[in-house]
KOLMAR-720538 format. One line per 2 residues: their letters; for each residue x, y, z of N, C-alpha, C. Coordinates in steps of 0.2 Angstrom, whole numbers, plus 2048, in hexadecimal, padded with zeros to 3 digits. Example, Ala and Ser with C-alpha at 12.3 -4.5 7.8 and 13.67 -1.06 7.14 Angstrom:
as) 842:7E4:827:83E:7EA:827:842:7F0:827 ~ 840:7F5:823:844:7FB:824:840:800:827
END
This chain:
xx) 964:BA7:A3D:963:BAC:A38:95E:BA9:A33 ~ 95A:BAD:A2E:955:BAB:A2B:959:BA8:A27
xx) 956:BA1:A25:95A:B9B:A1E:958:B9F:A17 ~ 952:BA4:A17:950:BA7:A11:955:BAD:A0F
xx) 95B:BB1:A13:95D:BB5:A10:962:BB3:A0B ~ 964:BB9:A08:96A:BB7:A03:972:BB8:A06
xx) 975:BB5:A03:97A:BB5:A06:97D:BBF:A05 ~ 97D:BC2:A01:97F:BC9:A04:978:BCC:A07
xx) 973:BCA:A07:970:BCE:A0F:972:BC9:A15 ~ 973:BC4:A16:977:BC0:A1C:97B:BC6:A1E
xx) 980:BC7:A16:987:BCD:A1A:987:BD4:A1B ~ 980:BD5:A19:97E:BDD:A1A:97A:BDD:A22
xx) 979:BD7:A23:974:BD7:A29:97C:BD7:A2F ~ 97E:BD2:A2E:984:BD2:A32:989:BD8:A34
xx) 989:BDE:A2E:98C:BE5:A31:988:BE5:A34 ~ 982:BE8:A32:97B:BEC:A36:97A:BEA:A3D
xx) 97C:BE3:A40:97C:BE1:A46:97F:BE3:A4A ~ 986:BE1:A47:98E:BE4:A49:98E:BEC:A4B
xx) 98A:BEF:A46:98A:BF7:A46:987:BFB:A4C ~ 982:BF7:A4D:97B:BFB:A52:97F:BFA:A59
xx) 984:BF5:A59:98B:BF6:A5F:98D:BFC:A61 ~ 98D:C01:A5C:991:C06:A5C:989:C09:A5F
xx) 984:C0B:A61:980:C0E:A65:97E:C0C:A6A ~ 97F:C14:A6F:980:C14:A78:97A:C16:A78
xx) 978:C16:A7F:973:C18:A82:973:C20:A82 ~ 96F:C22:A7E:96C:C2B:A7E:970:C2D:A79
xx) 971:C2A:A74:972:C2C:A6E:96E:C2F:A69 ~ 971:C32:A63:96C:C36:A5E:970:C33:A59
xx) 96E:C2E:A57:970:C2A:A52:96C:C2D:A49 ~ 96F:C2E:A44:96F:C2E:A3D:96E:C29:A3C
xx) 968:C27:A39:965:C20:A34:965:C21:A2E ~ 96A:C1C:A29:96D:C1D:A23:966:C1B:A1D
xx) 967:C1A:A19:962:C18:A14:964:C12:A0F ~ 961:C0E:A10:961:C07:A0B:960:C01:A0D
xx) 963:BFD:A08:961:BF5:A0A:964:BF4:A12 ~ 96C:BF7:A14:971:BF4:A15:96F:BF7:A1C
xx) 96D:BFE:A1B:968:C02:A20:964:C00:A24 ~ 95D:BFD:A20:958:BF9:A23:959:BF5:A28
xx) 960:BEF:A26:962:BED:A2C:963:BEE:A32 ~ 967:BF3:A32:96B:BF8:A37:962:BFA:A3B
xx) 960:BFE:A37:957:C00:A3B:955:BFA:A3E ~ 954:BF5:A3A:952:BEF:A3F:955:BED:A43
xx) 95C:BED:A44:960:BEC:A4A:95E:BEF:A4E ~ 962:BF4:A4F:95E:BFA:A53:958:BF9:A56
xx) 954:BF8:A53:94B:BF8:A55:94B:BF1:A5B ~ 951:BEC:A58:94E:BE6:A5C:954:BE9:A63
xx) 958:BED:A61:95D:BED:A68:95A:BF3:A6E ~ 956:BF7:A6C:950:BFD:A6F:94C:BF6:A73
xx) 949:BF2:A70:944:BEE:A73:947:BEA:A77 ~ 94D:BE6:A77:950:BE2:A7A:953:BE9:A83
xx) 957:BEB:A7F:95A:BEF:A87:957:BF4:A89 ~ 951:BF5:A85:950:BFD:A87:956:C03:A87
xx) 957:C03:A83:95C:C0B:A80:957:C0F:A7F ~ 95C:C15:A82:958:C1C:A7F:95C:C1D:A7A
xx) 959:C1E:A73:95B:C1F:A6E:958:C25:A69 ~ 95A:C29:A67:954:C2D:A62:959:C2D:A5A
xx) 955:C2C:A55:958:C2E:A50:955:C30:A49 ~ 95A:C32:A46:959:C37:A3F:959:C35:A3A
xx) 957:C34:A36:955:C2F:A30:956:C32:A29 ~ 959:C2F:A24:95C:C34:A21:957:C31:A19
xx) 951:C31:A1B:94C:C2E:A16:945:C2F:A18 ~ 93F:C2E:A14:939:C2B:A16:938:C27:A16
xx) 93D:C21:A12:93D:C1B:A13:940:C19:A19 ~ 946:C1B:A1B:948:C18:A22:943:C1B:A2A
xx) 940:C21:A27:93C:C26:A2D:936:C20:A2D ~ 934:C1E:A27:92E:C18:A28:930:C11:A2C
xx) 935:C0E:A2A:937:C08:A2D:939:C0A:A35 ~ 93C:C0F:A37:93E:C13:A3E:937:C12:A42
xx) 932:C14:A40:92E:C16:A43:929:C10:A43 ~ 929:C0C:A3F:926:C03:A3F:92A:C01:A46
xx) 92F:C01:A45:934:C00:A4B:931:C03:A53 ~ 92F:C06:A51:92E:C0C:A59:937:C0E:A5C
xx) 937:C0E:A57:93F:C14:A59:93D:C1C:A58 ~ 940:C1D:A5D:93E:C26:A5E:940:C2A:A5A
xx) 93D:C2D:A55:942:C33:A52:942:C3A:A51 ~ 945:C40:A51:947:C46:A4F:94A:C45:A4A
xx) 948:C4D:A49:94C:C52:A43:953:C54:A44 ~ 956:C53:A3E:95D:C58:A41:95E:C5E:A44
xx) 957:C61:A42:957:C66:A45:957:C69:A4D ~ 952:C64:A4F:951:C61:A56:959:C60:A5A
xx) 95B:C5A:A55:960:C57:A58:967:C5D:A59 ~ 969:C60:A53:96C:C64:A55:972:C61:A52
xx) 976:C5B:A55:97B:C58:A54:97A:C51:A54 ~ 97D:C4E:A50:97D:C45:A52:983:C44:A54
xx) 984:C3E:A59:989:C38:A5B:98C:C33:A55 ~ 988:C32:A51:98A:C2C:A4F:983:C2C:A49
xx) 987:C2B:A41:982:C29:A3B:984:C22:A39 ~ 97F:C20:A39:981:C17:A36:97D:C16:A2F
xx) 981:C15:A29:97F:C15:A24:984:C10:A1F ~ 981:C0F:A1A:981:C09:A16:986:C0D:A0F
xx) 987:C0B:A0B:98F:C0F:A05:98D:C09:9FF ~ 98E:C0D:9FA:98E:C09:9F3:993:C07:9F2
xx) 998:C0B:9F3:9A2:C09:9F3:9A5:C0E:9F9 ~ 9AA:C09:9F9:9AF:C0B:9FF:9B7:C09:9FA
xx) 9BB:C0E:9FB:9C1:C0E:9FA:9C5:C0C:A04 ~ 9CA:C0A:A01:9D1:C09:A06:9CF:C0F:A0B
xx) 9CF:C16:A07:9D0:C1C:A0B:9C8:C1D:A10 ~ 9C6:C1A:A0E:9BD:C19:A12:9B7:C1D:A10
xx) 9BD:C21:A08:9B8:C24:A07:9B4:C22:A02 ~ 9AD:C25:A00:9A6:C20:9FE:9A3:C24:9F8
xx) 99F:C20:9F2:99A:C22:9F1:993:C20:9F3 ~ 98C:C24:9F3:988:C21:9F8:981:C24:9F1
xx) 97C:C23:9F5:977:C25:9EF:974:C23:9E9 ~ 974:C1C:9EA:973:C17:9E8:969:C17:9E9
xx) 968:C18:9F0:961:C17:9F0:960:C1F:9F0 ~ 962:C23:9ED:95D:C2A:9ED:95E:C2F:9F2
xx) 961:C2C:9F7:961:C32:A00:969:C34:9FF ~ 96D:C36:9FC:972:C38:9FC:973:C3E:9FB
xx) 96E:C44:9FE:96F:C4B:9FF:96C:C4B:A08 ~ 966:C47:A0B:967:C46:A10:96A:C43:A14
xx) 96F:C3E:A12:974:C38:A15:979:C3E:A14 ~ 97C:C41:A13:981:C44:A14:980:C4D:A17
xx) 97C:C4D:A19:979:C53:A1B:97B:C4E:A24 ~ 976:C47:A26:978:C46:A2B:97C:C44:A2E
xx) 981:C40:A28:989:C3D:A2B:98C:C44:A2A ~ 98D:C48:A28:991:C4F:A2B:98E:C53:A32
xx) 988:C52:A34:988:C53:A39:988:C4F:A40 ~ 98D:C49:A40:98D:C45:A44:994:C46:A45
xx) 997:C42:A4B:99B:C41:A4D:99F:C3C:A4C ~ 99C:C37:A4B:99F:C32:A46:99B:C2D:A41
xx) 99D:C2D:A3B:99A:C2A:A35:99D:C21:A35 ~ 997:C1E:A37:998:C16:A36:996:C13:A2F
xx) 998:C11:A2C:996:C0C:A27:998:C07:A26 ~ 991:C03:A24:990:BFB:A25:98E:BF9:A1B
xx) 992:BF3:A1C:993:BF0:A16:995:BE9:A15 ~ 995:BE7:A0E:998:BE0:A0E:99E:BE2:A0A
xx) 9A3:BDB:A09:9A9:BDC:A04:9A7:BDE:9FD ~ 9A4:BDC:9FA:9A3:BE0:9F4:9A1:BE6:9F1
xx) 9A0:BEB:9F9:9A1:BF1:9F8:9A7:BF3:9F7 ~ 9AD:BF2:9F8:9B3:BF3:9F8:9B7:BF6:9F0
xx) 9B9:BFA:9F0:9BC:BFB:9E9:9C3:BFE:9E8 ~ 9C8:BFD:9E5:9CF:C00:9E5:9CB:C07:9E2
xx) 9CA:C0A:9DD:9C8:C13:9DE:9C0:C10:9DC ~ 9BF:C17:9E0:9B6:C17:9DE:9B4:C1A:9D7
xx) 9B0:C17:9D3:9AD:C19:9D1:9A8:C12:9C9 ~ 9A9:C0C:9CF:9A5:C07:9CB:99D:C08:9CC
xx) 99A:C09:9CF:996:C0C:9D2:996:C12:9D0 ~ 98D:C13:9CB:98C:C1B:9C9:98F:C1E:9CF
xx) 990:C28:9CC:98F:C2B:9D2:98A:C2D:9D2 ~ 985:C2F:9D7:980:C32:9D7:981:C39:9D8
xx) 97D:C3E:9D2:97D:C46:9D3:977:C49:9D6 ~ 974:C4C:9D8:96C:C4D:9DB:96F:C54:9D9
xx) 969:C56:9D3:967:C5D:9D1:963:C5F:9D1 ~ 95F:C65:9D1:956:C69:9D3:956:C68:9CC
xx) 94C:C68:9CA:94B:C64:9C4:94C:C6C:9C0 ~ 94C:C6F:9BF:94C:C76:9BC:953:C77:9B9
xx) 951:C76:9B4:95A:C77:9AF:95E:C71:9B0 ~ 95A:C6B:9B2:95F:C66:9B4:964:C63:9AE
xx) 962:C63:9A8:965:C60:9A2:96A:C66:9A0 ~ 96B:C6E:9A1:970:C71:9A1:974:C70:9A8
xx) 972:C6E:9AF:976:C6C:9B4:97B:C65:9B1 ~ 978:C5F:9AE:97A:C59:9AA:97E:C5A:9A7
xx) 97F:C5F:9A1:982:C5F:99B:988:C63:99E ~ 987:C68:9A4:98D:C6B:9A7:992:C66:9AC
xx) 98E:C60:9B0:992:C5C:9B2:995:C55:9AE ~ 992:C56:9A7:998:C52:9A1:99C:C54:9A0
xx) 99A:C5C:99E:9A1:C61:99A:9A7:C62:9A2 ~ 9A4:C60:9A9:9A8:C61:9AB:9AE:C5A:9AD
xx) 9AA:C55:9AD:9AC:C4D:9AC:9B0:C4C:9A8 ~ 9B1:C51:9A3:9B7:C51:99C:9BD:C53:9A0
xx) 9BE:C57:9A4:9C4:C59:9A4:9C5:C55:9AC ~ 9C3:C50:9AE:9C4:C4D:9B7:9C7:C46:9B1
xx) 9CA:C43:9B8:9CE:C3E:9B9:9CA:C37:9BB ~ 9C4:C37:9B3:9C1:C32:9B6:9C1:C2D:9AE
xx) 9BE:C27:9AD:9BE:C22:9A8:9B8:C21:9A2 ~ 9B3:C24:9A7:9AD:C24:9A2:9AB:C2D:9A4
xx) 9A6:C2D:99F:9A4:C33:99F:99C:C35:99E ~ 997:C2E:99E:991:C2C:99E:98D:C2F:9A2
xx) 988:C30:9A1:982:C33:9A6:97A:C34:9A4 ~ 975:C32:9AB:971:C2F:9A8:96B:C32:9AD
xx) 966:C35:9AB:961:C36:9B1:95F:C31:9B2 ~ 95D:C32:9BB:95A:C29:9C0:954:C28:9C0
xx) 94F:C25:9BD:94B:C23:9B9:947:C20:9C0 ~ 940:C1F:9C0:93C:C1C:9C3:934:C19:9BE
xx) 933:C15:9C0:92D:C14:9BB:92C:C18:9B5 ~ 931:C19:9B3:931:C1C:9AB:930:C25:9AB
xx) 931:C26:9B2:932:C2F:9B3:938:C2E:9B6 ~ 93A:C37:9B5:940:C37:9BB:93F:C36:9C3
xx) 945:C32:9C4:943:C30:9CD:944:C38:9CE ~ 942:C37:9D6:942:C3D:9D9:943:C3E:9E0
xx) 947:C41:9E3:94A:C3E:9EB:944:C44:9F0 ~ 945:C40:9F7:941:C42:9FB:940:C4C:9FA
xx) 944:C4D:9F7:944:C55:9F8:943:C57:9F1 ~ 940:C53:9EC:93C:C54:9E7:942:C55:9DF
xx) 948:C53:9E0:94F:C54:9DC:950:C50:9D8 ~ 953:C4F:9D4:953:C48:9CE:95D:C48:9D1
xx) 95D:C43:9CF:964:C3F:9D0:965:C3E:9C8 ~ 96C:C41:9C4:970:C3E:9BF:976:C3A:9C2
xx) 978:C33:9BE:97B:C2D:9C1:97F:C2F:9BD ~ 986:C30:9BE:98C:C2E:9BD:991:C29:9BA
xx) 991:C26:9B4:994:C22:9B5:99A:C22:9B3 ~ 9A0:C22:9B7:9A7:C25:9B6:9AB:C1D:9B6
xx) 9A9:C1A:9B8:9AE:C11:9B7:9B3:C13:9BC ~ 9B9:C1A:9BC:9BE:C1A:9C4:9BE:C21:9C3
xx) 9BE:C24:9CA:9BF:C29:9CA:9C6:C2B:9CC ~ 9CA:C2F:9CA:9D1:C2E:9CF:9D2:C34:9D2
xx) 9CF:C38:9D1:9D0:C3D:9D8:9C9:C3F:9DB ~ 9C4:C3A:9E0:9BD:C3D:9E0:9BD:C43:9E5
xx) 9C4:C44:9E9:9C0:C4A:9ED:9C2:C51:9E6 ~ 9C6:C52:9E4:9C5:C58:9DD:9C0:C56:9DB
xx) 9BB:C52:9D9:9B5:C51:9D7:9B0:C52:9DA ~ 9AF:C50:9E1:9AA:C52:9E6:9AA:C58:9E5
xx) 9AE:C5C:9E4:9B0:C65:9E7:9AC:C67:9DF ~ 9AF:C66:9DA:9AF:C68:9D3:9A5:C67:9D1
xx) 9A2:C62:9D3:99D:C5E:9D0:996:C67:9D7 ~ 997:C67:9DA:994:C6A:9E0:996:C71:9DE
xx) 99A:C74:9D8:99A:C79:9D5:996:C7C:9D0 ~ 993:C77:9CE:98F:C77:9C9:987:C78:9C9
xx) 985:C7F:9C6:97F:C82:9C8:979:C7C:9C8 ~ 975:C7B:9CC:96E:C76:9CD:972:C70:9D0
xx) 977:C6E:9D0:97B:C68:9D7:978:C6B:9DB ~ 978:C66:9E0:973:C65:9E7:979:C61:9EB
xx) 97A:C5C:9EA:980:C5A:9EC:983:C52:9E8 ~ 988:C51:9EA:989:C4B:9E7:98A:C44:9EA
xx) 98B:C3D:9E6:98A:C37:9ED:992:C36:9EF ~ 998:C3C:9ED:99D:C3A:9EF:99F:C3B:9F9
xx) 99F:C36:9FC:9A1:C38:A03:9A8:C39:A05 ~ 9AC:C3E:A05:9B4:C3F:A04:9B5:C41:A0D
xx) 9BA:C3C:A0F:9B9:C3E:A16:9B5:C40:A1E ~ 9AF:C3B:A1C:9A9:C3B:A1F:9A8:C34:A25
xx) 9AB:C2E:A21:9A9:C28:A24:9B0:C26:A29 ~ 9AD:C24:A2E:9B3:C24:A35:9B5:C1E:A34
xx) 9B2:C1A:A34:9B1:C11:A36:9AC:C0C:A30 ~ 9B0:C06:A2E:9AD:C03:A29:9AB:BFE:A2E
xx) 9A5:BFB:A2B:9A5:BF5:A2F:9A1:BEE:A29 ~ 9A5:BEC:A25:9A4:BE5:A22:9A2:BDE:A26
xx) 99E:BDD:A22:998:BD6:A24:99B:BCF:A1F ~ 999:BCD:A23:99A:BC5:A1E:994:BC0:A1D
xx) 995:BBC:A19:98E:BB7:A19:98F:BB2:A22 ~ 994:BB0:A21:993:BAD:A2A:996:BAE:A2D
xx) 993:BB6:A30:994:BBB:A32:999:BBE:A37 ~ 99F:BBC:A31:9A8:BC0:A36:9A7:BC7:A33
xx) 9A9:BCB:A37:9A9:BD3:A36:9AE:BD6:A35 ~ 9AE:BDA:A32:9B8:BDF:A32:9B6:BE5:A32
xx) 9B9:BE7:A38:9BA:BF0:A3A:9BC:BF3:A38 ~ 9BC:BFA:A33:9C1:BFC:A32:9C2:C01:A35
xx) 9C5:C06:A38:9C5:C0D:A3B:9CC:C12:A37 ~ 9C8:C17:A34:9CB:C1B:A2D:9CE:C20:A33
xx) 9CE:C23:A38:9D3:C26:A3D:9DA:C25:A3E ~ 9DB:C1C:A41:9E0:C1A:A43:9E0:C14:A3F
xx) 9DE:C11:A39:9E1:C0D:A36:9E0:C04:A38 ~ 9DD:C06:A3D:9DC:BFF:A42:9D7:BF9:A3F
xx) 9D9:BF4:A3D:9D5:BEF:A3D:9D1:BE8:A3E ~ 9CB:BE8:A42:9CB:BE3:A45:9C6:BDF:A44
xx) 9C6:BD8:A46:9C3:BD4:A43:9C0:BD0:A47 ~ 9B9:BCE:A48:9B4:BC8:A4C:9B0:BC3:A49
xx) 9AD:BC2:A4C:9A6:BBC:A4B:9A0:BBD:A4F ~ 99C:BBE:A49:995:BBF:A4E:993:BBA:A4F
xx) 98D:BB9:A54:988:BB4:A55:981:BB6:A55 ~ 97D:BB4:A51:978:BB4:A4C:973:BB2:A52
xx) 972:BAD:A57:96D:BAA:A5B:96D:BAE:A5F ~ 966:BAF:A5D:961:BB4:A62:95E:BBC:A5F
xx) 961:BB9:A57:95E:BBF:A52:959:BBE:A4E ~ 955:BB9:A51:950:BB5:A4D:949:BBD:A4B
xx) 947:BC2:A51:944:BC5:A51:945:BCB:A4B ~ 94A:BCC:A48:94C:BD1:A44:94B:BD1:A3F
xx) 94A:BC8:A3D:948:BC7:A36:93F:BC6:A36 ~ 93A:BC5:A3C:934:BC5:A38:92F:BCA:A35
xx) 92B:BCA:A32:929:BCF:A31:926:BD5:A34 ~ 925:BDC:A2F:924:BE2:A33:91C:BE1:A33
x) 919:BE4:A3B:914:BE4:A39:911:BE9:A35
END
């Protein structure tokens, strides 16, 4: 493994390894969006080139659709695809109950368009994703830019009455404009410190006129899969409760970390 990464990309690299296990031959795979992601695509990329798998997949960015295709990984539309087998994507926080917040990098209207359309939803992470309730981690709101500051002012006034610690919120800023997500939305950031009931909140926040969707995941993600820095893994599977735990081996991943052409 490269001596230059950091110790939490070491254990973001180590889910992403562990994770791209979870894909068979002729699969239609969901690619997630982010740091934690990128790995997983580069995995992926070197395991296409290594076995020759037939692979196609959905990218739930133009960020991740740009590194996918640096890779020569094949992709399709959801549209095409119709159905996925399996979405492998990255989480801001995870709770006990495996549920997430996500949208962190900006794709949490299409990250959760694809992991409902799959068959099983993988997430790949290090320990300090882990949270007793969610909500350390902004939540992210994605609203159409038309009326969005009355869209805001109605997801504060509704924030007073939920079971949450803070009541803060902030439009997400990009070089001193409002960012803007692939499908041209602004994101308001959340910042509530615990949330204690997020699926009433998931429901409630998506009622609100110019909400597009929110980064809450409430019964979405199937299987956790936590990374370490020297690289022992824990599985979690949110079905059956099952725990299980290994060690990877690093030697022979030297490919994964040079650069893109």
């Amino acid at each position: 493994m490269s001596a230059e990464l950091s110790p939490i990309e070491k254990a973001k690299f180590a889910a992403a390894r562990r994770a791209v296990d979870f894909i068979e031959d002729g699969m239609r795979v969901g690619l997630g969006t982010g740091s934690t992601a990128a790995w997983m695509v580069r995995c992926l990329g070197e395991r296409i080139r290594r076995e020759g798998i037939t692979v196609v997949g959905v990218p739930t960015s133009t960020r991740t659709a740009d590194l996918a295709r640096s890779l020569d990984i094949p992709l399709i539309t959801l549209e095409e695809a119709k159905f996925l087998d399996l979405t492998i994507d990255g989480a801001d926080e995870f709770d006990a109950d495996l549920n997430l917040i996500k949208g962190g990098g900006g794709a949490l209207l299409q990250e959760k368009i694809v992991a409902t359309a799959s068959n099983r939803m993988v997430v790949i992470t290090d320990a300090a994703k882990e949270v007793s309730h969610l909500g350390t981690f902004p939540l992210p709101v994605e609203v159409i830019p038309f009326g969005w500051q009355s869209s805001r002012n109605q997801i504060e006034e509704l924030l007073g009455g939920m079971d949450v610690l803070g009541r803060q919120t902030t439009l997400r800023m990009q070089d001193d404009v409002a960012y803007r997500t692939d499908e041209g939305n602004f994101i308001v950031d959340c910042h509530l410190n615990k949330i204690g009931d997020a699926r009433a909140l998931a429901i409630a926040l998506n009622q609100i006129a110019g909400v597009v969707e929110n980064g809450l995941f409430i019964d979405i993600c199937d299987t956790v899969v936590i990374g370490d820095v020297n690289g022992k893994i824990e599985i979690r599977d949110g079905n059956d409760g099952r725990v299980t735990r290994e060690q990877l081996d690093f030697s022979g991943d030297t490919a994964v970390f040079t650069p893109l052409g």
